[in-house]
Legacy VTK file of the C-alpha trace (Angstrom):
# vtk DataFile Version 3.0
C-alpha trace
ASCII
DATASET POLYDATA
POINTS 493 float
-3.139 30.070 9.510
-5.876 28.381 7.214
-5.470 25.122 5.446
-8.187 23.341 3.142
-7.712 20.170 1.834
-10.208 19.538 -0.718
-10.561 18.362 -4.537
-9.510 20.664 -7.511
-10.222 23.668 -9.406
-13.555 22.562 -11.714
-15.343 23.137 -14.944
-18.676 25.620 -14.890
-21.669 23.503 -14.214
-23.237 25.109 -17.792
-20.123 27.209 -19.642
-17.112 26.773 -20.329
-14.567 27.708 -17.154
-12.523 30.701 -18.254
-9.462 29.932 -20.845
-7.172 31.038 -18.764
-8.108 29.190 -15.339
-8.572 25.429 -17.393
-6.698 22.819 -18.377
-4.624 22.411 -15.060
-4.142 18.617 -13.673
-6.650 20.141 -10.671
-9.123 21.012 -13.087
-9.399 17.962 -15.084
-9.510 16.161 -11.522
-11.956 17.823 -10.580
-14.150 17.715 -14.251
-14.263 13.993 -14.114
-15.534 14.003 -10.474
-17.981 15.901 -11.277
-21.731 14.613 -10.894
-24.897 14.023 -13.603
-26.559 16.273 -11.444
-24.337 19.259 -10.763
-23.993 19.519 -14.984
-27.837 20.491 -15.505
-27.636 22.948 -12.813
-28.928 25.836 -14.727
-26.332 28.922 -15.343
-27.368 31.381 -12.830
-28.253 35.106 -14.201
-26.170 37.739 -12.117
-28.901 40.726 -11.471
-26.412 43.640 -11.093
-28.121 45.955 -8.851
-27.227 48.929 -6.974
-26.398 47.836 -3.127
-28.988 48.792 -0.619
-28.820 48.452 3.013
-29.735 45.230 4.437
-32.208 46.229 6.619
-34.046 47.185 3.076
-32.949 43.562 1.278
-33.544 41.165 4.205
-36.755 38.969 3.711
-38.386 37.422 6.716
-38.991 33.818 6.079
-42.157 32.309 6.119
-43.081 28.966 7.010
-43.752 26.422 4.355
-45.718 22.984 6.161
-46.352 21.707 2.814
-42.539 21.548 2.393
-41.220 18.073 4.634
-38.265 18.972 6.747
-35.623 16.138 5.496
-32.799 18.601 4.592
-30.760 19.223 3.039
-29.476 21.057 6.245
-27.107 23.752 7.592
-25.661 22.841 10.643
-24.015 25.745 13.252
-23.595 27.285 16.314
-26.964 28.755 18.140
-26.715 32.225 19.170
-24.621 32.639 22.162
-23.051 29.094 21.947
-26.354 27.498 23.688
-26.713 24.112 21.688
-26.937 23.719 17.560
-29.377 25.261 14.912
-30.034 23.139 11.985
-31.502 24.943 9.171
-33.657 23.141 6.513
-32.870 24.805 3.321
-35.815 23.643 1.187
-38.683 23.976 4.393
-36.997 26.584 5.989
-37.061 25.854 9.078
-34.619 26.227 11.960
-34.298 22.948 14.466
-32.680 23.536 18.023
-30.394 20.598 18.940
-29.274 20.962 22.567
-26.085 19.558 24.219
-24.211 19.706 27.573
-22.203 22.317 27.638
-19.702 23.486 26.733
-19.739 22.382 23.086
-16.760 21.276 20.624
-18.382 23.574 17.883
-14.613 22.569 15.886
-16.278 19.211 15.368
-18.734 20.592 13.082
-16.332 20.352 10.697
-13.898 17.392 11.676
-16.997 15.129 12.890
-19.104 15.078 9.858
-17.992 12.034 8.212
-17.464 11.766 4.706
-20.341 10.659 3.198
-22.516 13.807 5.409
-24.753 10.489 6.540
-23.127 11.027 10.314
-22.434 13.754 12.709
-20.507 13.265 15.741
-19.448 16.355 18.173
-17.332 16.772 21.818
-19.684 17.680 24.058
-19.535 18.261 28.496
-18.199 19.244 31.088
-15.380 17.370 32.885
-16.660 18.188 36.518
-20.461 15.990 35.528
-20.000 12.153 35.937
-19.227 10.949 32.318
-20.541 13.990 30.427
-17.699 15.005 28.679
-17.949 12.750 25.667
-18.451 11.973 22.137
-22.306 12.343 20.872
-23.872 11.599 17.828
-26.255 14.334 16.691
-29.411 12.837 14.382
-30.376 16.043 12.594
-33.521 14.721 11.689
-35.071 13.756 14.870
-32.976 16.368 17.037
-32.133 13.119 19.281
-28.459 13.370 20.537
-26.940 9.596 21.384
-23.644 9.381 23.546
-20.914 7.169 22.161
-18.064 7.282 24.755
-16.899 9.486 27.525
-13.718 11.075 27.264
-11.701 11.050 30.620
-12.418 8.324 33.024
-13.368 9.102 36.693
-10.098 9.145 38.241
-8.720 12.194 36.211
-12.321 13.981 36.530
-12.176 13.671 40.680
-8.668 14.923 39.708
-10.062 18.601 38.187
-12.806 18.646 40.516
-10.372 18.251 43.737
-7.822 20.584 41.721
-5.276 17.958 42.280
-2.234 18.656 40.403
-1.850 19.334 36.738
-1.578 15.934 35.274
-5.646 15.485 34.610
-6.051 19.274 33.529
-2.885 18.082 30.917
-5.062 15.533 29.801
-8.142 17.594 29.519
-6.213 20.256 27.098
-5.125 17.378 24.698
-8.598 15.411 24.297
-10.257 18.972 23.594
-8.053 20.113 21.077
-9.838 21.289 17.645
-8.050 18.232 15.738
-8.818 15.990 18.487
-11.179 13.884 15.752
-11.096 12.895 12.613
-13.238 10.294 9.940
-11.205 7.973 7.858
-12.259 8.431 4.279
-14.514 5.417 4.416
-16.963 6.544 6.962
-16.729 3.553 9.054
-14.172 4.615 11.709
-13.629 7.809 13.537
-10.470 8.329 16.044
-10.329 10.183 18.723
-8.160 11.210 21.246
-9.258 10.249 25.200
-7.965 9.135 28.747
-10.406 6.084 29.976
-7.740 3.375 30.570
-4.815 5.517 31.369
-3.491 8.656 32.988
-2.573 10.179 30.092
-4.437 10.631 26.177
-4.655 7.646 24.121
-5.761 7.280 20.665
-9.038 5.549 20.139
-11.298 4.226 17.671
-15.126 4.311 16.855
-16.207 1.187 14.404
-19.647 2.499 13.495
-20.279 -0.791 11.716
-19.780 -3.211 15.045
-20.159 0.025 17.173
-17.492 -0.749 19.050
-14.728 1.496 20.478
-11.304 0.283 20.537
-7.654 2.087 22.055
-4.964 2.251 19.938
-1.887 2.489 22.541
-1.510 3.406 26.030
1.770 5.360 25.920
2.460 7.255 29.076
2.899 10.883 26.641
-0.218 12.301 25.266
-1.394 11.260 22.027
-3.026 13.747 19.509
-3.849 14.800 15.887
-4.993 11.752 14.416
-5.372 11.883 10.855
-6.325 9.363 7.867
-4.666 8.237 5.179
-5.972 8.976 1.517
-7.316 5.085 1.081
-7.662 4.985 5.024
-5.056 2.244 5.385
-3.231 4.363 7.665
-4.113 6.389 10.763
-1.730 8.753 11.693
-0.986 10.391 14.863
1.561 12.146 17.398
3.006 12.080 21.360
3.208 15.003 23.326
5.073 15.568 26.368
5.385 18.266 28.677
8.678 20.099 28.775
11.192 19.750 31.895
9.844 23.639 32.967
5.497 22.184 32.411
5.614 25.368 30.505
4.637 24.563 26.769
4.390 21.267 25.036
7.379 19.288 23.050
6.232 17.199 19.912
7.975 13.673 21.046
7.361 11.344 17.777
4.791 10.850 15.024
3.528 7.331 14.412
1.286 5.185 12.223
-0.616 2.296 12.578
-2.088 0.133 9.640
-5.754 0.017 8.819
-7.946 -2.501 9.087
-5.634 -4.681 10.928
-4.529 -2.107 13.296
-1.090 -3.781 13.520
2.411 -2.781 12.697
2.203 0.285 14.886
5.487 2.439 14.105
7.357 5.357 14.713
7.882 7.647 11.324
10.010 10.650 12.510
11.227 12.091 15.550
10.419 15.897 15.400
13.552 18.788 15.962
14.179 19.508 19.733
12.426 22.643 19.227
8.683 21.414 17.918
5.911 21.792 20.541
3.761 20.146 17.889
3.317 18.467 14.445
1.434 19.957 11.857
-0.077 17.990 9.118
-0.370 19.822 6.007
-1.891 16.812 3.471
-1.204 13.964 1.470
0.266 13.767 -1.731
-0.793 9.834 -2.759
-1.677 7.104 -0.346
1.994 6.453 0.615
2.848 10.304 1.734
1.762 13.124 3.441
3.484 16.722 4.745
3.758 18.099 7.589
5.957 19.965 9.771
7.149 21.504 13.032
5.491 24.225 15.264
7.942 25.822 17.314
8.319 28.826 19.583
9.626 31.217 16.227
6.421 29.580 14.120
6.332 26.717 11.290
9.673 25.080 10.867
11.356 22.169 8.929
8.794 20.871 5.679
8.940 17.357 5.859
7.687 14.607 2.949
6.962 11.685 5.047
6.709 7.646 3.378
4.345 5.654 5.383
5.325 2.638 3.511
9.264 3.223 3.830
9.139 4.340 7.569
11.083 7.289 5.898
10.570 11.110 5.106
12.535 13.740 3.117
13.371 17.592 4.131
11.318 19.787 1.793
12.292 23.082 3.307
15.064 23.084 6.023
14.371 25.776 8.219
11.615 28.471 9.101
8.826 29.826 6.880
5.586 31.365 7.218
2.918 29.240 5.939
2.306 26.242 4.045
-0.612 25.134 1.869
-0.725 22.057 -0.427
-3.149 21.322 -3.390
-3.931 17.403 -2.982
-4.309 16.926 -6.741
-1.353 18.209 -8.665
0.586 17.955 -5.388
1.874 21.358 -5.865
3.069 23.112 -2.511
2.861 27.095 -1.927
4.444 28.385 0.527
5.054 32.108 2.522
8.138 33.993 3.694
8.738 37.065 5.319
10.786 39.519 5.979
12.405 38.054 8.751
12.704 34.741 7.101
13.372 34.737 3.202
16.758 36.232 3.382
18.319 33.506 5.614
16.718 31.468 3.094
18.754 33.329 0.481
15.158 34.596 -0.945
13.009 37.686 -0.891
9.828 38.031 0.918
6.730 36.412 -0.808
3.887 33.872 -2.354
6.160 30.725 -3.896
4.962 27.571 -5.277
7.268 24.031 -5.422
5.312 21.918 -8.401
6.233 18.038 -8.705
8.894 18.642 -11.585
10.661 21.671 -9.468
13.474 21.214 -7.582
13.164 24.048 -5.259
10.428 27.020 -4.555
9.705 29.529 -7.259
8.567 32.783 -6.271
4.925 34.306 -7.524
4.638 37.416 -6.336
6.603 39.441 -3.441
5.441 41.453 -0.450
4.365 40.945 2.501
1.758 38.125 3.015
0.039 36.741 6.217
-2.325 33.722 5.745
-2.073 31.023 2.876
-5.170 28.914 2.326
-5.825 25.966 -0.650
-9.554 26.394 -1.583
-11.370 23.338 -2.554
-12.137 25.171 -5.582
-8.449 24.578 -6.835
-6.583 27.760 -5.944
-4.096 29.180 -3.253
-4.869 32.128 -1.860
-2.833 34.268 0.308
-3.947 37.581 2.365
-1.715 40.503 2.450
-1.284 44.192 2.516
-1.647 43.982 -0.953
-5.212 42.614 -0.871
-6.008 39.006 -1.814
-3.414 37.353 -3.978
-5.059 34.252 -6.019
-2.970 31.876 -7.511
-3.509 28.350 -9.438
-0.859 25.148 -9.383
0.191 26.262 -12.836
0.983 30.184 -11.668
-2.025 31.452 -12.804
-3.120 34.279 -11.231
-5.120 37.348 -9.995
-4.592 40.301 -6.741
-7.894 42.148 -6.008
-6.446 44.653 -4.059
-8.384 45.532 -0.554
-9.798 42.229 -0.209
-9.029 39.904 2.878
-10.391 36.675 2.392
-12.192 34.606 -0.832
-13.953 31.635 -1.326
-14.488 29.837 -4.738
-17.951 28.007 -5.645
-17.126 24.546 -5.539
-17.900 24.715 -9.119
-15.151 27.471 -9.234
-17.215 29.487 -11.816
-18.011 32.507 -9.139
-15.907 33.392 -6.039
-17.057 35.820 -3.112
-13.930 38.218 -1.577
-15.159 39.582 1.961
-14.456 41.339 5.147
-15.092 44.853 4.436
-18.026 43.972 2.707
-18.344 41.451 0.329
-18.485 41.332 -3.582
-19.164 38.471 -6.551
-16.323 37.942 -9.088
-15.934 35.583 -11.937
-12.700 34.312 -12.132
-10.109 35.282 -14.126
-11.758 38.739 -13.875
-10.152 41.340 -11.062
-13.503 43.279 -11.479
-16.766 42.493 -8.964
-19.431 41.526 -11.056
-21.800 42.820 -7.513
-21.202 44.463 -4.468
-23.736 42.170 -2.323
-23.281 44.348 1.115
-20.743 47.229 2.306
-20.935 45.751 6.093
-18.459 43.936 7.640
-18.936 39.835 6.725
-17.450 37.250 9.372
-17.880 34.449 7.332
-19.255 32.907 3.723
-19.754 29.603 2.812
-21.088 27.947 -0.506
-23.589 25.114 -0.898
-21.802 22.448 -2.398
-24.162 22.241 -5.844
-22.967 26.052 -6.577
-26.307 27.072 -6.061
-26.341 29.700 -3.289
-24.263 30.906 -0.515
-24.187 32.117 3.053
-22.873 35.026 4.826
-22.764 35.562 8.447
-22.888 39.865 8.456
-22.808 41.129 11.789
-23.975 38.444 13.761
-26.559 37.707 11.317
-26.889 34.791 8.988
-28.326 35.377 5.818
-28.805 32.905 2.572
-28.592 34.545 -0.901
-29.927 32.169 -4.027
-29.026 32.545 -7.205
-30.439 34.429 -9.639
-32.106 36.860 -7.405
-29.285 37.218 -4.611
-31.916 38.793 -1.816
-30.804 38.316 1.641
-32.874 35.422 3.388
-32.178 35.975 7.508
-31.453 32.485 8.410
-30.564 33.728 12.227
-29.641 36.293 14.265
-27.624 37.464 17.904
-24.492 35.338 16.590
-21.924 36.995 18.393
-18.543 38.353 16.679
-16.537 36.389 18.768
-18.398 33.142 17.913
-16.740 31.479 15.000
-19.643 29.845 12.162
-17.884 26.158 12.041
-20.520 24.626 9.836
-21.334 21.247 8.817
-23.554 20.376 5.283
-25.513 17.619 5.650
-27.721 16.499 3.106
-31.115 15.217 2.099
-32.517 12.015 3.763
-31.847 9.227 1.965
-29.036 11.801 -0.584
-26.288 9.825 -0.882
LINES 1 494
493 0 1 2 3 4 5 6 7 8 9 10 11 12 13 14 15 16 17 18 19 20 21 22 23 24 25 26 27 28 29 30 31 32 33 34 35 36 37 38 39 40 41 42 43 44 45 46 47 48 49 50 51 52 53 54 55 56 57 58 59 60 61 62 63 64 65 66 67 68 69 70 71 72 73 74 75 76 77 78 79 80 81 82 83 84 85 86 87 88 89 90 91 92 93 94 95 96 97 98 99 100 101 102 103 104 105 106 107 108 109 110 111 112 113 114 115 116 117 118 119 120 121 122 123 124 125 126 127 128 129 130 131 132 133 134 135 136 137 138 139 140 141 142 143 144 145 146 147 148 149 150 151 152 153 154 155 156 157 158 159 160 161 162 163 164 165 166 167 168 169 170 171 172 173 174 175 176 177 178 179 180 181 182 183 184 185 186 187 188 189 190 191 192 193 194 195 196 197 198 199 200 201 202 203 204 205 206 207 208 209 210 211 212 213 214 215 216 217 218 219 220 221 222 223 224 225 226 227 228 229 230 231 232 233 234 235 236 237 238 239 240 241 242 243 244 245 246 247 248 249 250 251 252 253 254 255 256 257 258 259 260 261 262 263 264 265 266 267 268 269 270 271 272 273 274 275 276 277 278 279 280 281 282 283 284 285 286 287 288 289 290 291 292 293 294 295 296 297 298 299 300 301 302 303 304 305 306 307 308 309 310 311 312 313 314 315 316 317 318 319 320 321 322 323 324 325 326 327 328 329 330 331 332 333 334 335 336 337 338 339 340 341 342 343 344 345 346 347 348 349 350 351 352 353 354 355 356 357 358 359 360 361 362 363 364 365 366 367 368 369 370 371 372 373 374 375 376 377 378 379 380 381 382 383 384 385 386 387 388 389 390 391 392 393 394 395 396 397 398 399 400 401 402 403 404 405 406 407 408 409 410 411 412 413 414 415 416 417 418 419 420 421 422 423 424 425 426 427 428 429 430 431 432 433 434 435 436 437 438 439 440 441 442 443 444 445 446 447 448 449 450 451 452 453 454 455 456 457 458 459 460 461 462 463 464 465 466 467 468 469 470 471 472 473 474 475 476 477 478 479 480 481 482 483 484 485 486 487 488 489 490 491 492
């Protein structure tokens, strides 16, 4: 399941977005956000070409020593999992950052704080004396600095001696992928950890007094911290153990109030059957969605008031998937087969907008993952091919496409897997077929500028106009997934 929480569907940086994809509440969002500098971005010239192979596109790159190596930089996995590359877009260079092993790579993505000026990453091994821990990563220099260990000594004598399961409990919940997470701010970052108690405990970094600070010291496990909008309120859960040890069971979700760190309460207590909360988003400041993860899948859709210590049921019962656009606070949702008729519904893509009183179906069929893009669409992945759809219904199916990702500008959008292609949105036709081999992963640079695409192991950066295939890096593994993290220019805000 996929879920991006990002800021809405834009205007072109040059031309006028397509009639048919403007004038929604994400759009307009995301046209006054906009920056001086993204609107003189030139308009790119597409250079429709026949494909070629890529052993007859790629370019070796060069070095450039005249160019200074101060970013902006792409941040990933090294080949085979053995520390980070950082890749200096304007020098071209590739820096090798090493860390214990093994690393978080998830925290590419949750531990870049907001304003891309700070990178911190899980890193370690439980069985080394306080090397499991978090570390700040200065791309720069390549220096790594460690913050705080993770499990005090008693629970890592625990997994070395194999004693019991308690510690190795403990070591699942600190290392989950949504074990961190940066309040909106950039000055704090929680973090789930066991130093002053035998079970996890929510914690937080103060990067301004650099200072670390616990939460609560319940005797369940505490995990999934996440931020409020304004970052007034960190939210979190407890997990227990069931009476068989075999699987987890979500005990309560709480909240406590930011800067103060007071008034520390308990929101909801989850159905019998959730071995987890999931957050979806936030609608305003005041409330967020989430729901329960049970044994059958996703479960109950909840609208939960921080303010009123109270929540609402969205969507009694079972479903699919869930995505929510932050903006327009429009919700889409999938069910299935198995699903929509207890639900007194037929399979399919529906969307619940603010004025609706229930879900309205979009298109039927069968559909399998549900993702909001940060460009300001839902899309879902089906037999059908890729169904995209807008907050206002607006939509388009390329049929034998798996996955898509819109420019942050939203004026282009890349559909991959069995190859991949360039479209401009509204249009169902590829504007370019950039390679017929399979493609793992893309990922845009945030001015709209160029792209990546991680093709067989290899990691390649096209540039608009041309589109040539740059080899950034090669012997990533299929396996490996490309978490990334963008960090910009020295001294870029």
């Amino acid at each position: 399941m996929m879920f991006v929480i990002g800021v809405g569907f834009a205007c072109q940086l040059t031309s006028p977005t397509p009639a048919s994809w403007s004038g929604t509440p994400t759009a307009r969002a995301r046209a006054l956000t906009s920056t001086a500098f993204a609107l003189t971005i030139p308009e790119p010239e597409i250079l429709v070409t026949p494909t070629e192979t890529l052993q007859d596109e790629v370019l070796t790159p060069t070095p450039q020593p005249t160019v200074t190596a101060d970013g902006p930089w792409l941040v990933y996995p090294a080949p085979y999992g053995t520390g980070l590359h950082a890749y200096d877009i304007e020098a071209k260079t590739t820096r090798t950052i090493n860390l214990p092993e093994p690393i978080y790579f998830e925290d590419l993505q949750n531990g870049l704080s907001p304003d891309g000026r700070q990178l911190i990453i899980r890193a370690g091994a439980p069985t080394e004396t306080d090397e499991l821990a978090l570390y700040q990563v200065d791309v720069m220099s390549g220096e790594v600095t460690k913050i705080s260990p993770l499990m005090s000594l008693l629970l890592q004598r625990r997994i070395v001696n194999q004693e019991g399961t308690l510690a190795f409990d403990v070591m699942e919940v600190i290392t989950r992928p949504d074990g961190i997470a940066w309040s909106t701010d950039s000055r704090y970052l929680a973090f789930s950890a066991a130093l002053d108690n035998q079970s996890s405990d929510l914690y937080v970094y103060d990067v301004v007094n650099d200072r670390v600070s616990r939460m609560n010291g319940l005797p369940t496990h505490n995990a999934t911290p996440i931020w409020g909008l304004d970052s007034s309120w960190l939210i979190s859960q407890e997990l227990g153990r069931t009476s068989s040890g075999e699987s987890w069971r979500a005990e309560n979700v709480t909240g406590v109030r930011v800067p103060e760190f007071d008034s520390q309460n308990t929101f909801y207590l989850p159905i019998a059957a959730s071995q987890e909360e999931a957050f979806v988003g936030w609608l305003n400041a005041q409330t967020f969605v989430s729901y329960s993860l049970t044994a059958d899948g996703p479960s109950t859709l909840r609208r939960v008031n921080v303010e009123n210590y109270d929540y609402s049921v969205i969507q009694q019962g079972s479903f699919d998937a869930v995505a929510i656009d932050p903006i327009s606070h429009t919700i889409a949702m999938i069910m299935g087969n198995q699903i929509a008729p207890l639900q007194g519904k037929v399979e399919g893509v529906y969307l619940l907008r603010p004025e609706d009183i229930d879900f309205q179906l979009q298109r039927g069929g069968l559909w399998d993952e549900l993702k909001w893009d940060s460009g300001g669409v839902f899309m879902a992945k089906g037999s059908q091919g890729l169904f995209v759809i807008s907050p206002d219904g607006q939509n388009m199916i390329l049929p034998g496409e798996s996955y898509g990702d819109l420019s942050p500008a939203a004026n282009w959008m890349i559909a991959w897997g069995d190859g991949a292609r360039l479209y401009q949105p509204p249009s169902e036709y590829p504007l370019q077929t950039l390679t017929e081999d399979q493609v793992d992963t893309v990922f845009w640079q945030p001015d709209s500028k160029a792209f990546f695409l991680k093709v067989e192991g290899d990691l390649y950066h096209l540039a608009f106009p041309s589109l040539n295939f740059q080899q950034v890096d090669a012997g990533l593994t299929a396996e490996q997934s490309l978490n990334i993290a963008w960090m910009p220019e020295t001294g870029q805000d």
